[in-house]
N, C-alpha and C positions, 0 to 999 in steps of 0.2 A: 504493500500500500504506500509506505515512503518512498520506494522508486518510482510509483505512477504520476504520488507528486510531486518529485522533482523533475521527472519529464515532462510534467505538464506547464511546471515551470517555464524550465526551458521553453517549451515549444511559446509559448505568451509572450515571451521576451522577444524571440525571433520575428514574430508576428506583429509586434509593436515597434517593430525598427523600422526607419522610414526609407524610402524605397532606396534611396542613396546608398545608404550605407551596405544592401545587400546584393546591389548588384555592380557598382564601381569600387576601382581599387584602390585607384587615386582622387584627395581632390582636388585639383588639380593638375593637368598637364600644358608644360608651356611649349607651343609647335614649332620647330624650322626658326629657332633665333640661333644668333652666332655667340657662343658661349666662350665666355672669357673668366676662366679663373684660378687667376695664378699661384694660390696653393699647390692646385693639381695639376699645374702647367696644360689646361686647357685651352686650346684656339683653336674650334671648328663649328662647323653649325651643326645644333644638334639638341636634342629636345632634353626638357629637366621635368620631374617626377616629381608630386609632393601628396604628402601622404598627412591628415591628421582628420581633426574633426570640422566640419564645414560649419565657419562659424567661432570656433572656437580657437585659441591660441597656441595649441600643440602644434602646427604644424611643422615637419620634418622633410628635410630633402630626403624621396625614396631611391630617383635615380634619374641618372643622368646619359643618357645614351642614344645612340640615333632611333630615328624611327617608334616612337612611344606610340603604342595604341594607343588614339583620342578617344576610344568609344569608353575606355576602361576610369576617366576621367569623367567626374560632379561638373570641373566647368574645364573649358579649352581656352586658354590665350593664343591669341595667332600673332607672332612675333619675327613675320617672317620680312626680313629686310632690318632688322633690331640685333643689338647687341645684348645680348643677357648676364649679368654679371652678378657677384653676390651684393647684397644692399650694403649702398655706400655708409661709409664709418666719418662722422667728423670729429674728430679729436677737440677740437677749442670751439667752442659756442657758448651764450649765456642764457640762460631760459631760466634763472630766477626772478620771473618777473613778480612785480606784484603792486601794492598801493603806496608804500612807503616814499612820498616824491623825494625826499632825500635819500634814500637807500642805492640810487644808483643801480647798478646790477646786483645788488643785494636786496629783492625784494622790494625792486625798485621801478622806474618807467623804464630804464633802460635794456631789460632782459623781456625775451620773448616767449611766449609759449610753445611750447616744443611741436604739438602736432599741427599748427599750423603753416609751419615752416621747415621741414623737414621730408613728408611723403613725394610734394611734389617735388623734390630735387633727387628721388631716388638714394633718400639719404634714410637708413633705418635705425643706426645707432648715431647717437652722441654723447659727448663729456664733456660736459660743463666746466669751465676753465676756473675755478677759483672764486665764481661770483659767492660761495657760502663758505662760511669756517666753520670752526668747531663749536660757537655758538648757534651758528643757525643752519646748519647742515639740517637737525630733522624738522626744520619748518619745512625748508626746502624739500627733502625727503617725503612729506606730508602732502605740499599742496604741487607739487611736481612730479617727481618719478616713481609717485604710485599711482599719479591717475593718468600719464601719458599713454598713447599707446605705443609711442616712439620709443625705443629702448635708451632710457636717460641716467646715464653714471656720471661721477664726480670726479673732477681732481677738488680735495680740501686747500683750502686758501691757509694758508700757516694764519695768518691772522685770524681770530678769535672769530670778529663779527663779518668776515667776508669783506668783499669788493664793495666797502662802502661808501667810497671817499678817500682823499688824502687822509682827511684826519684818523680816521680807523690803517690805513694802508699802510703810513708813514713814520708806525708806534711801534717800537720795539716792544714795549711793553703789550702789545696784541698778540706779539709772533711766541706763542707757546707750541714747543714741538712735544712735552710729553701727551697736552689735552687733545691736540692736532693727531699725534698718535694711535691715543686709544678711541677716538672717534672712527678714524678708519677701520681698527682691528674690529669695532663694535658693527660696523657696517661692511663685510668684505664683499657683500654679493651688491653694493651700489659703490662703492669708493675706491678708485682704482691707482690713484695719484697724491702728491700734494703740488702746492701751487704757488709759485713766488711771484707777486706783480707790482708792479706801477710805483717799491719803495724810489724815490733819490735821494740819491748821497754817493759819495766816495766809502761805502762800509761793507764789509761782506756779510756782519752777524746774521742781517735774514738772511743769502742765500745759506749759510752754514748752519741755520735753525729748521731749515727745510728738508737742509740734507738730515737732519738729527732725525726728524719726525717720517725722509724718508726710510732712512736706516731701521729705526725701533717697528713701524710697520712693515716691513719688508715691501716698500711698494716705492716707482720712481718719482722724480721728482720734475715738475717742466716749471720753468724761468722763464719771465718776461722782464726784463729792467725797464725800471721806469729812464731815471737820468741820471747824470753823477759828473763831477765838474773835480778830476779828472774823470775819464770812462773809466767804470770795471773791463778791466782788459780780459776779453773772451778767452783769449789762448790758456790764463789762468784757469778760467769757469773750467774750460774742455776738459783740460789735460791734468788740472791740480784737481779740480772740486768734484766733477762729477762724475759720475759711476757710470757703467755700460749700462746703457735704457736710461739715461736720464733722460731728458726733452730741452732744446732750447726754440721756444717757439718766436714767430715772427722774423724767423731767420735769415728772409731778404730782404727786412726794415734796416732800423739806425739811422747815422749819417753818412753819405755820400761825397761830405767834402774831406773827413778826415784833419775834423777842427780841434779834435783831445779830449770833445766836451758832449755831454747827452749818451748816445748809444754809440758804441763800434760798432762795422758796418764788417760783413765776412768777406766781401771783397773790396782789393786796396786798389780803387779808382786809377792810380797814377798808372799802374800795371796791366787794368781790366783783369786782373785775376782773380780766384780764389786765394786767398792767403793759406799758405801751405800749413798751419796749424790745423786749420776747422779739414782739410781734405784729410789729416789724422789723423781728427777727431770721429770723424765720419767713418773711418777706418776701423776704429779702436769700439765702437760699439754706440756714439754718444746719435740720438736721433735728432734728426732737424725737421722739424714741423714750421708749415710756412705762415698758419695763423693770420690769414691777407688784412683782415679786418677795414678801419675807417682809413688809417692811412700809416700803417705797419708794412709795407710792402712797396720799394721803388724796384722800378723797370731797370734802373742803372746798377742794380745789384742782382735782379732773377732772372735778366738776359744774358749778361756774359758767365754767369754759374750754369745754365742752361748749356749754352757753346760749350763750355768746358768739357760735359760730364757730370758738374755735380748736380745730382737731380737733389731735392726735394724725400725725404725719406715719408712724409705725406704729408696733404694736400687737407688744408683745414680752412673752414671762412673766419672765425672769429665773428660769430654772426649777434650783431644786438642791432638795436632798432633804427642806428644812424649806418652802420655799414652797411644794412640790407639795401638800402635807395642810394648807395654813394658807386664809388668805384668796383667792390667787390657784387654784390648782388645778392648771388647764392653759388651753393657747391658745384652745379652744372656750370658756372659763368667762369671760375676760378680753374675748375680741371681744364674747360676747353681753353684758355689762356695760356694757360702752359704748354699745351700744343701749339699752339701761334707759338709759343717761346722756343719754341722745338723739340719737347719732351713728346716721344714716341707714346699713341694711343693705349698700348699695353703697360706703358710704367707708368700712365697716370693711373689706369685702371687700380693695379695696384700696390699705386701711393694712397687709393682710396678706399681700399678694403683692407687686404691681408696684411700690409705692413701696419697699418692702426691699428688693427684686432692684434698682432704680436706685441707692438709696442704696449697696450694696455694690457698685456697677458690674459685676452677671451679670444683663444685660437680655437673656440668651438665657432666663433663668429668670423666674415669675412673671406667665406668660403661656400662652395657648394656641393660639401663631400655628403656621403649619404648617411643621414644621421645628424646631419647639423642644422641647428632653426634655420625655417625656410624662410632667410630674408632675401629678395631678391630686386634685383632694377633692370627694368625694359631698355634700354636706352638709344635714342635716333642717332646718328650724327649725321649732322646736313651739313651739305655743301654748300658754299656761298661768301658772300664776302660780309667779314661781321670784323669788327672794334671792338677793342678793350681800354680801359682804361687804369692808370695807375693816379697816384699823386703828384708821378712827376713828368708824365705823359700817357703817352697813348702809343697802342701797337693794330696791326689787322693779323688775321688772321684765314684763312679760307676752311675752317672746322666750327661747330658750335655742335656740342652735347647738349640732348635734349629731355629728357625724362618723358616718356610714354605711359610708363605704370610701373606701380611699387606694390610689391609682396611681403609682407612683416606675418610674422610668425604665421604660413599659413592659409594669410586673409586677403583679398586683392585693397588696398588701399588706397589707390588711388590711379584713375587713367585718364589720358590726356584725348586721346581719340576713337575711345569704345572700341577696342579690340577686344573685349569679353564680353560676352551675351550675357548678360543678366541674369539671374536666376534666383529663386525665393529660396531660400535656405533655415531651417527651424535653430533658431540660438540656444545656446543652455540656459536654462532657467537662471536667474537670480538667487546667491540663496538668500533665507529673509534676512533682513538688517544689512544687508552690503551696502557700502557707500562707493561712492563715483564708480569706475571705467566698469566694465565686466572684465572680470580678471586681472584686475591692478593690482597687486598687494603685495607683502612680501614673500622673500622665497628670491633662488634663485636668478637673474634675470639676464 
């Protein structure tokens, strides 16, 4: 009698699954795009497989191979003339936004909301460059990277109250590496970094408090100098202060005249070269993040590093609410710039995935191997004559990357010119009392 009813079970359960789930294998399959993913030294056209719950946020790359049955496929993307790549990773963005009009990118006007600026650049991770510290990491945490559906990680700002101003910025007495510390260790599945920005002075104590709080957490460290009259001399930062995986970001900014004063600049103008330090650096393990932002980024330093060789180890906007309308844009405007620069399509590609997923140590991200969340981007490139602009001019280009459609954990989230047919999909329930996103919360991400 108990086997009858547990068969009877079963059978009710079968019978109450919706018709999806019992006759396809995937949900999704993306058709005839040209797959690009340098993990797995991928370059051919050739369809990806994704397997989870439609709907829901499991989804998994199942495979990747030519010729996928469509029919065994919930929904078909037709990607045919599109480059397929794993969902772009931006390293430096600010999306603590919030009411505080003094708070700056602390919870401030200046930080943006992550999904609104993120899908349509075929961007599925980011990490927030130091806009919160160890005092306000779990507001941020709170009212940010549990309800995004953007996958949104931290570098911690060695300073206490985050990116809130000089006067928070410019205080030693803010920059605590043990509190800076155990806040990361408290958070490891959102806090991937710490963060040194906008102090000036001729001092090293904060980068050297940075390093402390990278050290005790086991996690790197990225540098942005504000100014310092004389410069902190890089060759130091590289070669004396920093560890392999550290991060120096906005690494085609500084000055360009090579006046002793504000920021050193990695190439020595007099020569157009790269200064043979930072090409040792780059050697030695140390990452360069380009962090293009409002105006961190001149043509007279990312064009002859370009000619040379030295690429970019990746490709970040530094996105808050004045660089989004200035020179930079978004992550599609900045990678197709770097090909006008002359960086070949496949090492922008990935400067914008696998090398940020290494750098932040989530090598499950950044890729398209089978078994890794199915974040993915469609991407056009058109032909044509298009402009770029910097701060201290302008360049053409005959490339622009374009984002067609974004795939985050699974879900199609966004298309530019309905390549996916539509279709009604039943969502997982709610359960009672959840607050914001479906599926936000902690745990792994």
């Amino acid at each position: 009698m108990r086997a009858f009813s547990l068969f009877a079970l079963v059978v009710l359960f079968m019978l109450c699954q919706p018709a999806w789930s019992q006759e396809k294998k995937y949900s999704i399959v993306i058709k005839g795009g040209h797959v690009i993913d340098p993990k797995n030294n991928i370059d051919a056209v050739m369809d990806v497989a994704i397997e989870g719950t439609p709907g829901g946020e499991d989804g998994k790359i199942a495979l990747v191979a030519k010729n996928i049955d469509a029919s065994q496929a919930v929904q078909v993307v037709d990607a045919k003339g599109l480059y397929v790549t794993p969902g772009l990773i931006d390293i430096h963005v600010h999306f603590f936004w919030g009411t505080d009009l003094k708070g700056t990118y602390r919870n401030g006007p200046n930080g943006l909301p992550a999904d609104g600026f993120t899908f349509r650049s075929g961007v599925t991770t980011v990490v927030d460059a130091g806009s919160s510290g160890w005092k306000t990491f779990e507001t941020f945490k709170k009212q940010t990277i549990d309800l995004s559906k953007t996958r949104v990680l931290a570098f911690l700002n060695i300073v206490g109250e985050g990116m809130a101003g000089g006067k928070f910025e410019n205080s030693l007495e803010e920059m605590d590496a043990k509190a800076t510390a155990e806040m990361a260790k408290k958070y490891p599945n959102d806090v991937v970094g710490v963060k040194l920005a906008h102090f000036v002075g001729h001092d090293w104590t904060p980068t050297d408090r940075a390093l402390e709080a990278g050290t005790l957490a086991n996690i790197p460290i990225m540098v942005d100098f504000g100014s310092a009259n004389p410069v902190l001399p890089l060759e130091e930062l590289y070669l004396k202060k920093f560890r392999k995986g550290d991060i120096y970001t906005h690494c085609f900014g500084g000055n360009s005249n090579n006046s002793g004063r504000g920021r050193e600049s990695i190439v020595d103008v007099s020569t157009n070269k790269v200064k043979p330090y930072a090409i040792e650096a780059q050697k030695r393990g140390v990452i360069f993040d380009v962090g293009f932002g409002g105006a961190s980024f001149l043509l007279s330093q990312g064009q002859p590093a370009i000619k040379q060789g030295f690429y970019p180890n990746s490709i970040s906007t530094d996105l808050h609410t004045s660089s989004m309308n200035s020179a930079m844009k978004d992550m599609n405007n900045i990678m197709s710039m770097f090909m006008a620069m002359g960086m070949d399509f496949k090492s922008v590609i990935k400067a914008s995935t696998w090398n940020p997923a290494q750098e932040i140590r989530r090598e499950e991200l950044g890729n398209l191997s089978v078994g890794s969340p199915a974040d993915v981007a469609l991407l056009n490139l058109r032909d044509g004559n298009f402009g770029y602009y910097a701060r201290d001019g302008k360049i053409t280009g005959k490339k622009r990357i374009e984002t067609e459609a974004t795939i985050r954990g699974g879900n199609i989230v966004y298309t530019l010119n309905a390549r996916v047919e539509p279709v009604n999909l039943p969502r997982p329930e709610r359960p009672a009392g959840a607050q914001g996103q479906q599926g936000q919360g902690a745990g792994p991400r």
